[in-house]
N, C-alpha and C positions, 0 to 999 in steps of 0.2 A: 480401513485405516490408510493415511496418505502417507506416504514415507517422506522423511523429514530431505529435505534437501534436492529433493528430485525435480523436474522441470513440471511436472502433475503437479506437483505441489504448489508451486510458486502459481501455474496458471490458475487452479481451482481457485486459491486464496486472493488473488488480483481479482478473478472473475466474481467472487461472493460480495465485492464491493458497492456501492453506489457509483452511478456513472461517472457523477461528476468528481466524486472520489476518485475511482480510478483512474481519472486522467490526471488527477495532479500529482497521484501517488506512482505514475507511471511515468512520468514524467521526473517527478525528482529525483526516485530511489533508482531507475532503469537506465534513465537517460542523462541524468548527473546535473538538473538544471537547476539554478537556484531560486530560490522564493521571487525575487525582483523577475525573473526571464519565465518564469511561468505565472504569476500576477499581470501583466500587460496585455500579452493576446487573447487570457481569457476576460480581459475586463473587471479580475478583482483587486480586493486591496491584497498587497505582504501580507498582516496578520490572518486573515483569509484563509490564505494557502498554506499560514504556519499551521494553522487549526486545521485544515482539511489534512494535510499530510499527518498529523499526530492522529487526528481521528483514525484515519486509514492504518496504520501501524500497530495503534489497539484492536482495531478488527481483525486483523489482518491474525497479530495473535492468540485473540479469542475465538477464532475461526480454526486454528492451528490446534490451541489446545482442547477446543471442541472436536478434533479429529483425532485425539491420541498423540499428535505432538507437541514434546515440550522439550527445553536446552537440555542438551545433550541427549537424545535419542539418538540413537542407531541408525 
């Protein structure tokens, strides 16, 4: 079981991603940048990266509650 909130957890969950997921989702949710300042260097469009980051976010929670967590766990 991964415990909800812990630094295991956030890396497992970021790590279970696709690459190129990961980079936008690490990029937006970690590092604060928005859809325009992560669309340019990687060469995509905005809607793009609104899609990859929503993708990432459902994984990210399907991945969570594939491991035992869910909101408000312990």
């Amino acid at each position: 079981m991964v415990h909800p909130g812990s630094a295991t957890a956030r890396t497992a969950t970021i790590a279970a991603l696709p690459a190129r997921c990961r980079e936008i989702a690490v990029l937006r949710t970690l590092h604060g940048r928005s859809h325009k300042e992560i669309a340019a260097p990687l060469g995509l469009s905005e809607p793009t990266v609104r899609v990859q980051v929503a993708r990432g976010m459902k994984q990210c929670a399907d991945f969570l509650r594939q491991h035992g967590v869910t909101r408000g766990s312990p």
